[in-house]
MMTF fields as JSON, N, C-alpha, C and O atoms, coordinates in Angstrom:
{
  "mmtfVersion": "1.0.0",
  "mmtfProducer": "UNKNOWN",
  "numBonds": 379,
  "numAtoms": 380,
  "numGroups": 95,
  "numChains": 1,
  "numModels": 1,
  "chainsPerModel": [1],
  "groupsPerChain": [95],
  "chainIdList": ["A"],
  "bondAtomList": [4, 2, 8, 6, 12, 10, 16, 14, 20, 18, 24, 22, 28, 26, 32, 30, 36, 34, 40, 38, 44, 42, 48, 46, 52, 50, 56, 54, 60, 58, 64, 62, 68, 66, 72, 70, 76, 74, 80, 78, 84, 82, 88, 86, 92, 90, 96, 94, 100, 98, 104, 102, 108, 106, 112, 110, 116, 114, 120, 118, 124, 122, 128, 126, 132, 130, 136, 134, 140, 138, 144, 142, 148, 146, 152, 150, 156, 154, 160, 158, 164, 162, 168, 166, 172, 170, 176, 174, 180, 178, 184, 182, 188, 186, 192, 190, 196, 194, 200, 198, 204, 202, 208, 206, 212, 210, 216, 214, 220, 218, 224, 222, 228, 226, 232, 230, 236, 234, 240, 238, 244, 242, 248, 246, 252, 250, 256, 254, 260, 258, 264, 262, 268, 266, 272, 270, 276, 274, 280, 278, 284, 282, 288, 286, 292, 290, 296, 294, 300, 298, 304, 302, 308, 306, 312, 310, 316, 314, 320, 318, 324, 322, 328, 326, 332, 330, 336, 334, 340, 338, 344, 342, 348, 346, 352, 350, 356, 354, 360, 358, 364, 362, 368, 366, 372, 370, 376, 374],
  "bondOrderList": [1, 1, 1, 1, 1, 1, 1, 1, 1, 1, 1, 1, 1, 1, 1, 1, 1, 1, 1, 1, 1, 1, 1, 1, 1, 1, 1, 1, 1, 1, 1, 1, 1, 1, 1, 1, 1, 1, 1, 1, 1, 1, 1, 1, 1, 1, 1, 1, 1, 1, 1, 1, 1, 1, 1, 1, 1, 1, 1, 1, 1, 1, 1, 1, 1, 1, 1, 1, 1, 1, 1, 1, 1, 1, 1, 1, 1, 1, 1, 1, 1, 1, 1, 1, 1, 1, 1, 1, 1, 1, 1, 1, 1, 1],
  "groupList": [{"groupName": "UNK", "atomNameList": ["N", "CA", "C", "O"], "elementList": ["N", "C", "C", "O"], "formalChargeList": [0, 0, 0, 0], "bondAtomList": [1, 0, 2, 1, 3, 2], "bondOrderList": [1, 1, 2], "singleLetterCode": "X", "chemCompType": "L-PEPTIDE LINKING"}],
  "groupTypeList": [0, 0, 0, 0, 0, 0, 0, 0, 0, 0, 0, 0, 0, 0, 0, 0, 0, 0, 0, 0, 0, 0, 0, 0, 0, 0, 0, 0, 0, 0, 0, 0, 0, 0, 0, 0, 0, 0, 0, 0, 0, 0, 0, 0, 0, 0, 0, 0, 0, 0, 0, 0, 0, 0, 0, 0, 0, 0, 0, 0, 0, 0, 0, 0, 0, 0, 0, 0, 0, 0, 0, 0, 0, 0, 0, 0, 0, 0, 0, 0, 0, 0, 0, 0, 0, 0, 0, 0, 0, 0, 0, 0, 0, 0, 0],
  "groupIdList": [1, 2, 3, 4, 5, 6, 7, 8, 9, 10, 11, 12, 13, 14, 15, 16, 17, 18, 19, 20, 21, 22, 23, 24, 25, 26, 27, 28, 29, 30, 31, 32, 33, 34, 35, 36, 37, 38, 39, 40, 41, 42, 43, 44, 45, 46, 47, 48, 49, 50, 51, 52, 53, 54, 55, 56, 57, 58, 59, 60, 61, 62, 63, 64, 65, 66, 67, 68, 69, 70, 71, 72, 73, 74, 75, 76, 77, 78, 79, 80, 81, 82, 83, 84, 85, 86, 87, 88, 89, 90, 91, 92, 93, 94, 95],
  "secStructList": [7, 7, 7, 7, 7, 7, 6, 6, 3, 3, 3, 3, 7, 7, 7, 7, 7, 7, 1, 5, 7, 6, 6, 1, 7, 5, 7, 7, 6, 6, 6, 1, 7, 7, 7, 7, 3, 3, 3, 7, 7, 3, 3, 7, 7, 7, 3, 3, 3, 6, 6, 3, 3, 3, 7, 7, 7, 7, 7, 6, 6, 7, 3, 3, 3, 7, 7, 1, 1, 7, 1, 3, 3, 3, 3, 7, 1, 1, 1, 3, 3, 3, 3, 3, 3, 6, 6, 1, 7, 7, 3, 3, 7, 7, 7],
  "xCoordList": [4.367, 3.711, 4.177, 4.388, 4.308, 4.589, 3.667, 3.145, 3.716, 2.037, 3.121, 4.233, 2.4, 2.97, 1.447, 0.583, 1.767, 0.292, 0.348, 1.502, -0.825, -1.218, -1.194, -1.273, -1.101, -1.194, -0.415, 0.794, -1.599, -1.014, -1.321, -1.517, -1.328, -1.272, -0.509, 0.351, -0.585, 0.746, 0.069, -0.988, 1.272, 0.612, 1.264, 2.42, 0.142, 1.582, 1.185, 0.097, 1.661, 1.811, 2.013, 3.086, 0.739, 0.806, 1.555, 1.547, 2.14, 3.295, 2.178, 1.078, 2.985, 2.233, 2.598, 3.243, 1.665, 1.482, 2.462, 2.734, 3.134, 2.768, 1.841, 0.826, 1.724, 0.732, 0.776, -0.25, 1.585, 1.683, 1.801, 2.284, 1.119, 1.497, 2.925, 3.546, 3.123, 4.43, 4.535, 5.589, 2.926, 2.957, 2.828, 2.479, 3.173, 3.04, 1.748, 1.572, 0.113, -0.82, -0.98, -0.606, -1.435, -1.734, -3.1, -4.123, -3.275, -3.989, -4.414, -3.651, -5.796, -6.273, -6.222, -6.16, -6.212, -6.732, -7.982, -7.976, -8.901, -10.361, -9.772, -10.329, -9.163, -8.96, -8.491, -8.888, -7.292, -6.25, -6.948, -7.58, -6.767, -6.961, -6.53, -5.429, -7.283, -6.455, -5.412, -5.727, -4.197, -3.049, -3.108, -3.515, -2.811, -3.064, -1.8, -1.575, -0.475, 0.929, 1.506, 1.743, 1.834, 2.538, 3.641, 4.184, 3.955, 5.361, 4.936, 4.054, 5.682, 5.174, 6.21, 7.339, 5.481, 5.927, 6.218, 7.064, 5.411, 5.212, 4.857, 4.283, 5.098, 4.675, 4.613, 5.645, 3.203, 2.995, 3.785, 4.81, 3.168, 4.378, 4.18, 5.057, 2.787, 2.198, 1.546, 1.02, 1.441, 1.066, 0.188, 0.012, -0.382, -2.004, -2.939, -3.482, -3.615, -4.998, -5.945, -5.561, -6.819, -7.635, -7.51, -7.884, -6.523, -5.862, -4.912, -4.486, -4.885, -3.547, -2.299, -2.287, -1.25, 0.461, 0.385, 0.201, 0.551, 0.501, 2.165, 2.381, 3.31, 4.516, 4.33, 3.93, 4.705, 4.912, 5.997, 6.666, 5.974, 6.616, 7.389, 8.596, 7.066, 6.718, 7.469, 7.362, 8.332, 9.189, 8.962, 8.463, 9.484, 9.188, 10.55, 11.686, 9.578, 10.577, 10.135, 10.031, 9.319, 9.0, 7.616, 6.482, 8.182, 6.973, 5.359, 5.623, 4.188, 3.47, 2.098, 1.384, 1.942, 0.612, -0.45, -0.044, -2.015, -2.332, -4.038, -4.146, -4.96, -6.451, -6.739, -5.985, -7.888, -8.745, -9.067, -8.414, -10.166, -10.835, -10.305, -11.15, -9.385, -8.248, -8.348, -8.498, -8.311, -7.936, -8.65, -9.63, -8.16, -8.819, -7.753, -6.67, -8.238, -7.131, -7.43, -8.479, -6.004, -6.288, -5.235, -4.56, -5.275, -4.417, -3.916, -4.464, -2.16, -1.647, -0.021, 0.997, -0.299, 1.0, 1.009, 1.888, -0.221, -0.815, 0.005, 0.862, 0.021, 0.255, -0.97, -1.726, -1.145, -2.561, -1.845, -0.876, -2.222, -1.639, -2.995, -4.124, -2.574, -3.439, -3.265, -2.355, -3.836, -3.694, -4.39, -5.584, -3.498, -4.0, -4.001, -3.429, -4.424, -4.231, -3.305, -3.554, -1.849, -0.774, -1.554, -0.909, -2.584, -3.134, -3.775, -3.872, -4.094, -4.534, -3.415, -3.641, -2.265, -1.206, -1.128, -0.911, -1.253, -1.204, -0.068, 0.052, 1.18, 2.717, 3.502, 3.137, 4.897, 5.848, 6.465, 6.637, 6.72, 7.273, 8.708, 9.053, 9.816, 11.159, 11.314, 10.588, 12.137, 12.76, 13.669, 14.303],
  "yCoordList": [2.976, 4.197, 4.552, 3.703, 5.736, 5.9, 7.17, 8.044, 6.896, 7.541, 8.21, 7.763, 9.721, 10.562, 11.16, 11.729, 10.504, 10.7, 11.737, 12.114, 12.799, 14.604, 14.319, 13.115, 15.109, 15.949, 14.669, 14.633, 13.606, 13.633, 11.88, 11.212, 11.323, 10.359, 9.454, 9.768, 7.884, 7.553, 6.015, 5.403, 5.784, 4.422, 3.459, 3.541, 2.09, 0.936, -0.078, 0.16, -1.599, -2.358, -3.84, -4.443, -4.344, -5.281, -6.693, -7.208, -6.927, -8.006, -9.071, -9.053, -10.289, -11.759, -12.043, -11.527, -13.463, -14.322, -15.502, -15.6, -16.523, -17.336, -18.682, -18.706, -19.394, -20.08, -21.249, -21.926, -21.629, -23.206, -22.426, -21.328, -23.501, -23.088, -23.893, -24.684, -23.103, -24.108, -25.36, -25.962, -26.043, -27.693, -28.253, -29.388, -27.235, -27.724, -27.793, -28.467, -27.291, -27.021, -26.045, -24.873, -26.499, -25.378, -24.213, -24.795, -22.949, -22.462, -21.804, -21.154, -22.15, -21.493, -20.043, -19.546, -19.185, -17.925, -17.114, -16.259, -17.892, -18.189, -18.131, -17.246, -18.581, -18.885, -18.314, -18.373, -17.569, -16.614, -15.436, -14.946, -14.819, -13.482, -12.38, -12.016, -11.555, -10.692, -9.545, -8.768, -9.564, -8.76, -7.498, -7.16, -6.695, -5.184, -5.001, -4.26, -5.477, -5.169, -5.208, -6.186, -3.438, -3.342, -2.708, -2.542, -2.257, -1.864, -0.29, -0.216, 0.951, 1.77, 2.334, 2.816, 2.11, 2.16, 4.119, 4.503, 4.875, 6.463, 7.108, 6.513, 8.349, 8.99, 10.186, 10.773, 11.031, 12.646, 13.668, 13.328, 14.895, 15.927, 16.309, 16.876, 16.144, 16.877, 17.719, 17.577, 18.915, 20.042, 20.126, 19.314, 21.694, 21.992, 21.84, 22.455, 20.49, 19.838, 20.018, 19.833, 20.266, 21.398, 21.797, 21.524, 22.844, 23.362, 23.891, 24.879, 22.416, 21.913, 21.156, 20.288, 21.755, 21.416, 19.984, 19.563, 19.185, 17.304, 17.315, 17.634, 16.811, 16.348, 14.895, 14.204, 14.498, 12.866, 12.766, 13.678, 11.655, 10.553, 9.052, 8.953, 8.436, 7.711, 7.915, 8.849, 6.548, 6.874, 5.476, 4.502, 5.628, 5.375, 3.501, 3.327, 2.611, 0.95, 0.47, -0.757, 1.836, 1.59, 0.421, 0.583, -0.62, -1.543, -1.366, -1.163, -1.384, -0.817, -1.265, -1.586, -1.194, -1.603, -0.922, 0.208, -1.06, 0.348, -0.381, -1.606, 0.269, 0.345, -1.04, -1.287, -1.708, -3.05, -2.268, -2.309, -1.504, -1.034, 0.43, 1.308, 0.611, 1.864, 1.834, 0.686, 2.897, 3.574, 2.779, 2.037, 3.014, 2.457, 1.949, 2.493, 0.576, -0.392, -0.517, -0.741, -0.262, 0.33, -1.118, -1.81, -1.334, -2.184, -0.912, -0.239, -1.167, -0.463, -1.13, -1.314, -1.347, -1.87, -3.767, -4.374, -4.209, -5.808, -5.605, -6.483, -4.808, -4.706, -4.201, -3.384, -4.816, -4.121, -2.98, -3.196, -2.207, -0.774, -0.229, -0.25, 0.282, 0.988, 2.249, 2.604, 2.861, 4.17, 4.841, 5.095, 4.992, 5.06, 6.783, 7.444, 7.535, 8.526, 8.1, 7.084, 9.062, 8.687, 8.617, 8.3, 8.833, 8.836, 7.186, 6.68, 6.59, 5.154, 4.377, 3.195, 4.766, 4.026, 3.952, 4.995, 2.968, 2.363, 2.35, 2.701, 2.086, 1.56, 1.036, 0.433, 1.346, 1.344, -0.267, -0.489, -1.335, -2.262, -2.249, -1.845, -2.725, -2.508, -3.883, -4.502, -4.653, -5.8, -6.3, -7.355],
  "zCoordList": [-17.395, -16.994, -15.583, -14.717, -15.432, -13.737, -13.461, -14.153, -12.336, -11.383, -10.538, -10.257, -10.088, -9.077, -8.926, -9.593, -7.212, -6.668, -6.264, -6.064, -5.906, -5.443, -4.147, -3.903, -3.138, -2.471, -1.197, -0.967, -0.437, 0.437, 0.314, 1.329, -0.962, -1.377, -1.754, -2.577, -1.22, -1.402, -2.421, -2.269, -3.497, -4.108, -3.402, -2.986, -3.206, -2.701, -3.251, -3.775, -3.483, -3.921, -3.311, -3.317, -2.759, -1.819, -2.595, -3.713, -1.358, -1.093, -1.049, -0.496, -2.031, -2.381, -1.015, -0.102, -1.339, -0.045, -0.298, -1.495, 0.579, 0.282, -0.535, 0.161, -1.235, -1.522, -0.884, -0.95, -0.348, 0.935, 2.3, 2.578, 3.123, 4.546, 4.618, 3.908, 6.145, 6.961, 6.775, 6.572, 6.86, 6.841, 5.049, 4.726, 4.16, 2.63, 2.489, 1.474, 3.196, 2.565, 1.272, 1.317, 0.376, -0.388, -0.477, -0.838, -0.263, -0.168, -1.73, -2.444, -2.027, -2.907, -3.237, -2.112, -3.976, -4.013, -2.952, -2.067, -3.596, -2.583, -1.05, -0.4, -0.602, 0.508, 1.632, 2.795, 0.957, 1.788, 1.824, 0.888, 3.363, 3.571, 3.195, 3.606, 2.313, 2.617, 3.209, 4.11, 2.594, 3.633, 3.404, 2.293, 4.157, 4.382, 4.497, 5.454, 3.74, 3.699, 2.501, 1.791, 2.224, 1.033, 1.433, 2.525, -0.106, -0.425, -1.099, -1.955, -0.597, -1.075, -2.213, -2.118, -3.163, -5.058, -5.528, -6.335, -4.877, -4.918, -3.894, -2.982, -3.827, -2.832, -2.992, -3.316, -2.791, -3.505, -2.409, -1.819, -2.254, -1.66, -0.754, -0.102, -0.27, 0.943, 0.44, -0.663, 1.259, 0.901, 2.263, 3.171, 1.989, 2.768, 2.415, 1.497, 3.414, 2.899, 3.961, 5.115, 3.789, 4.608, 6.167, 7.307, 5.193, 6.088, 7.222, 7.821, 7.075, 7.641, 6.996, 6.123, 7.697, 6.727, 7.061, 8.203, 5.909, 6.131, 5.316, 4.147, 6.474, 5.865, 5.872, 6.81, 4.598, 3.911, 5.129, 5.615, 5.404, 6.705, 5.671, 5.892, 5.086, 4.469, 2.918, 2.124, 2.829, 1.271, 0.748, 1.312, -0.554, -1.541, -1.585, -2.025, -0.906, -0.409, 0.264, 0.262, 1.827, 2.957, 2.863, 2.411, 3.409, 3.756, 4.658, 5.843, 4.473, 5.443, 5.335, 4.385, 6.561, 7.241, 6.762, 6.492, 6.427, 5.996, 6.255, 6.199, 6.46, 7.133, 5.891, 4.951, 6.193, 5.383, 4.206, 3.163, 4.42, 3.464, 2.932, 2.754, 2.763, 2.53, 1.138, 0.719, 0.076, -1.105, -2.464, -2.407, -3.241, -4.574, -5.248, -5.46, -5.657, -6.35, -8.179, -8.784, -8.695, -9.949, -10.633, -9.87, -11.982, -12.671, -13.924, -14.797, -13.198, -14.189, -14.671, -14.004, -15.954, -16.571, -15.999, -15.387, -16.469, -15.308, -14.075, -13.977, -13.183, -11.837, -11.209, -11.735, -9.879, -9.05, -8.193, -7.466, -8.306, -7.344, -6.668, -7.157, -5.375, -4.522, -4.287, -3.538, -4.692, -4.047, -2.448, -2.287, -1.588, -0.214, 0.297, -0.57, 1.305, 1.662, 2.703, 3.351, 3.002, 4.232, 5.645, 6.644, 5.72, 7.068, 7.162, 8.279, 6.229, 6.23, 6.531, 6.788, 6.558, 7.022, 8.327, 8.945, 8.888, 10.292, 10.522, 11.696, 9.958, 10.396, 9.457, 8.448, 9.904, 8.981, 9.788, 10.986, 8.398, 9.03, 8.747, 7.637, 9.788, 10.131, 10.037, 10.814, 9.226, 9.055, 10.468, 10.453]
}
């Protein structure tokens, strides 16, 4: 299935963790925090959202930072996808 998100919405697709630390601990599920770093899978067109012209910044590979409690997480095709608004994006990470 593929998703093309409206207006000024972007889907992303958070990046696994590790499951050992550095020192070969293993961390449970339970355990690990969650990361607020994905991968952005789609990205809608912009447009004027109230009221104001919102240009997408943000493509469709770009790795990114994005608010804790940001968007609604959906299971599609057994993948977890998020759908975020581009303004919940905190930052673009640069390898």
């Amino acid at each position: 299935m593929k998703l093309k998100p409206l207006f000024d919405r972007v889907v992303v697709k958070e990046i696994t963790q590790e499951e050992t630390t550095v020192g070969g601990i293993f961390l449970p599920t339970a355990a690990k925090e969650k990361q607020e770093i994905a991968v952005v899978v789609a990205v809608g067109e912009g447009g004027v959202i109230d009221g104001k012209d919102v240009e997408m910044i943000v493509n469709v590979g770009d790795k990114v930072l994005y608010s804790k409690y940001a968007g609604s997480t959906f299971k599609i095709d057994g993948e977890e996808l998020t759908i975020i608004k581009q303004s919940d994006i905190l930052a673009v990470v640069e390898d």
